[in-house]
C-alpha positions in Angstrom: 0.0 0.0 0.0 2.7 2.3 0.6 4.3 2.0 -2.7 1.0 3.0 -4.1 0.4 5.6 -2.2 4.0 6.9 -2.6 3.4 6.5 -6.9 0.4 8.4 -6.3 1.6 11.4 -4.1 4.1 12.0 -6.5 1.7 11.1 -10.1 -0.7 13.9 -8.5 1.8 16.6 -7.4 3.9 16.4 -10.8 0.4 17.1 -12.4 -0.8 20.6 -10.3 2.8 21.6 -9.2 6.3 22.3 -10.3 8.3 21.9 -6.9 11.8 23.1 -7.0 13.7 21.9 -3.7 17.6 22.9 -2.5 19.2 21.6 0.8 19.0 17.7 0.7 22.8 18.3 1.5 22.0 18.8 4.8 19.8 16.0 6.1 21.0 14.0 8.6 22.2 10.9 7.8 20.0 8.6 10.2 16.7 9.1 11.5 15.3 10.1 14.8 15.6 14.1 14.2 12.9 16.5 14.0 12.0 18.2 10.5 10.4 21.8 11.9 8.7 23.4 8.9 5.9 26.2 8.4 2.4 25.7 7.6 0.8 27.6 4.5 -1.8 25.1 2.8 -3.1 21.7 2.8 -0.4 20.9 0.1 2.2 21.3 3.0 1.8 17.8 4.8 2.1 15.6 1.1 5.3 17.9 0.4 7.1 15.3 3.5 6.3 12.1 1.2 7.0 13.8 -1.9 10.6 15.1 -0.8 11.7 12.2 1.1 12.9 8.9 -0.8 12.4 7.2 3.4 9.4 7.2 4.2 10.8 6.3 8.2 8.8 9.7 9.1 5.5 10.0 11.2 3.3 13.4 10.8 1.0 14.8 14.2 -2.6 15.6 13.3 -5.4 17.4 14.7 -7.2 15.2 16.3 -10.2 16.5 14.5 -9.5 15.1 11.4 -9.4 11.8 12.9 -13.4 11.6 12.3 -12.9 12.3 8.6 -12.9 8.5 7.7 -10.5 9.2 4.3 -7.7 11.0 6.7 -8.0 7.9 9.1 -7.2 5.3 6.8 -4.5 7.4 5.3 -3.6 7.8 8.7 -2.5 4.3 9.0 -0.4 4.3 5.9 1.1 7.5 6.3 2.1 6.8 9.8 -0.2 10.5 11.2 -0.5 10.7 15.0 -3.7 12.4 15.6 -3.1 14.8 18.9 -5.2 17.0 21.1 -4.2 20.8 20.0 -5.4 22.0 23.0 -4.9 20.4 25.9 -1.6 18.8 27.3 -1.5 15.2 25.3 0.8 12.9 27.5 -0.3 9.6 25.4 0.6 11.2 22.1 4.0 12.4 23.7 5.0 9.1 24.8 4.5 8.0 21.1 6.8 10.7 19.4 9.3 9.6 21.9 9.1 6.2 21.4 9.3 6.5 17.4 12.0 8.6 18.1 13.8 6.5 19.7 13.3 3.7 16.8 15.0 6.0 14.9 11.9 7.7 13.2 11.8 11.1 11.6 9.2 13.4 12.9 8.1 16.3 11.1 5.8 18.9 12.5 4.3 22.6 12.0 5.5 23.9 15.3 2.8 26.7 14.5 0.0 23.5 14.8 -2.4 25.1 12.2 -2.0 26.3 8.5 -1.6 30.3 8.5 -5.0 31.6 6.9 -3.3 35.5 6.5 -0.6 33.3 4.6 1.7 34.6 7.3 3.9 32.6 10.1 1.6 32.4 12.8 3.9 32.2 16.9 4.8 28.8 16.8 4.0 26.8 20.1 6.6 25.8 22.9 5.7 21.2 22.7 8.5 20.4 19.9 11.1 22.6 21.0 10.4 21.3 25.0 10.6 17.4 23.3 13.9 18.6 21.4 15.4 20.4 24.1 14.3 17.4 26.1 15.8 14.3 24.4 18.6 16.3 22.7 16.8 16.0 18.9 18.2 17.3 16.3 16.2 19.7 14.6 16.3 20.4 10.6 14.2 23.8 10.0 12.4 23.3 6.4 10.6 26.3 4.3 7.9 26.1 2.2 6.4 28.4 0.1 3.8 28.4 -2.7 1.3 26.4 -0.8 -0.6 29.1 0.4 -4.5 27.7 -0.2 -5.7 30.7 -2.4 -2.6 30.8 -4.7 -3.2 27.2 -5.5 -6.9 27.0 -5.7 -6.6 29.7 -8.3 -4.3 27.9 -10.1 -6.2 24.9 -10.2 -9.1 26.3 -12.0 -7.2 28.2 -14.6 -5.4 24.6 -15.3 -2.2 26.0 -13.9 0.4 24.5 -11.9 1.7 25.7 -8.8 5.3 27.0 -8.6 6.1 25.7 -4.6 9.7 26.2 -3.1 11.5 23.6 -0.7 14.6 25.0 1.4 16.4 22.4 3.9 18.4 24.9 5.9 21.1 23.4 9.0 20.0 20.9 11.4 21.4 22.7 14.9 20.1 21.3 18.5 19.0 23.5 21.3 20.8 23.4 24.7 19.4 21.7 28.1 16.3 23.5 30.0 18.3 25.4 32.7 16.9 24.8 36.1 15.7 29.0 36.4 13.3 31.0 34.0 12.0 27.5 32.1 9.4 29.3 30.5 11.7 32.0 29.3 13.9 29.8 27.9 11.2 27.5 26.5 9.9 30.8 24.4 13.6 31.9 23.4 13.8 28.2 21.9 10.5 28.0 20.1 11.7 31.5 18.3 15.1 29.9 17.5 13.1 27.4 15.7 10.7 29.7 13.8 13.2 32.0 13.0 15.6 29.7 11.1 12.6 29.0 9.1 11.2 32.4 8.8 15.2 33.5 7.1 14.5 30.7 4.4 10.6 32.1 3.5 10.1 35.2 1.1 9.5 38.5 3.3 5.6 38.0 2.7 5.0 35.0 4.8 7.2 35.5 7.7 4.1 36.9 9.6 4.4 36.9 13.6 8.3 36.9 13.4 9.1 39.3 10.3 10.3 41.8 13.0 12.0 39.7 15.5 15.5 40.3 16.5 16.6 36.5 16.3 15.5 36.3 12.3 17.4 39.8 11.9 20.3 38.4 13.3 19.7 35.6 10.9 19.8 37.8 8.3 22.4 39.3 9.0 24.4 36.6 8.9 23.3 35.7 5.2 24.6 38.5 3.8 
């Protein structure tokens, strides 16, 4: 079933989108490291199976979606764990560990819902509390071109969608220090959405476009 499923994510995507991707360079060579990446359009969550030749990954999902009976099944293949958004979700925690620890890959929208403004959204604290944690390495991945409207639109006028893929360094965060947790735990969520933000056209970086950590970033680039 995989197989199919894999002939089929890519069949479809080469038919509504030209995807141009840079950074495979800088994947990790084994898995149990966390790909962080930003959230535009429903397009985003294929873009993991379509980039990847392993498909050793696992993807959370809204629990919500879970009662969609299509998104369940795929669920199974595609390895989803479907997660409470909103309130602390210990059994789905002990999951990402332990696939973690089998050496999966975990890839995740630290923002937990696709941006509707087509703008970062602030990205929430769990996966840089897990990576801090248990020491994960943490690849930050950009997307752009998914954004909902620009490919509905193209869609109907028969177009495909130009979408970008940019791998940028995997980097780890430092052990929680014993004072100011929840300081630290916000300073680390921002170093994650910021070395995606430096990767995404000015346009989408939303919540952090201003943030001293991306223009440091930036900085550096030049």
């Amino acid at each position: 079933m995989k197989r199919f499923l894999r002939w089929l994510i890519h069949t479809v995507l080469k038919l509504i989108t030209r995807i141009e991707m840079s950074g495979y360079e800088n994947l990790p060579e084994k898995g149990g490291f966390v790909i962080a990446v930003n959230h535009l359009g429903f397009l985003d969550a294929p873009m993991a199976y379509y980039a990847l030749d392993n498909w050793n990954l696992f993807i959370p999902v809204a629990e919500k979606w879970q009662e969609n009976p299509l998104l369940r099944w795929l669920g199974k293949h595609l390895n989803f764990i479907f997660i409470d958004r909103f309130n602390p979700d210990l059994r789905s925690m002990r999951e990402m560990m332990k696939r973690m620890e089998e050496g999966q890959t975990l890839v995740i929208a630290p923002e937990g819902t696709r941006a509707r403004d087509e703008k970062m959204a602030q990205g929430k604290p769990g996966v840089a509390y897990l990576a801090s944690k248990m020491g994960w390495q943490i690849l930050p991945v950009a997307i752009s071109g998914t954004e909902d409207r620009i490919f509905k639109g193209n869609l109907k006028k028969l177009r495909r969608t130009q979408i970008k893929l940019t791998a940028g360094k995997p980097f780890t965060l430092p052990p929680f220090p014993k004072e100011n947790r929840e300081e630290k735990l916000q300073e680390y969520t921002d170093e994650i959405m910021c070395r995606i933000a430096v990767m995404l056209p000015e346009k989408n970086r939303g919540f952090y476009a201003e943030h001293p950590r991306l223009k440091e970033l930036l900085a550096e680039k030049r």
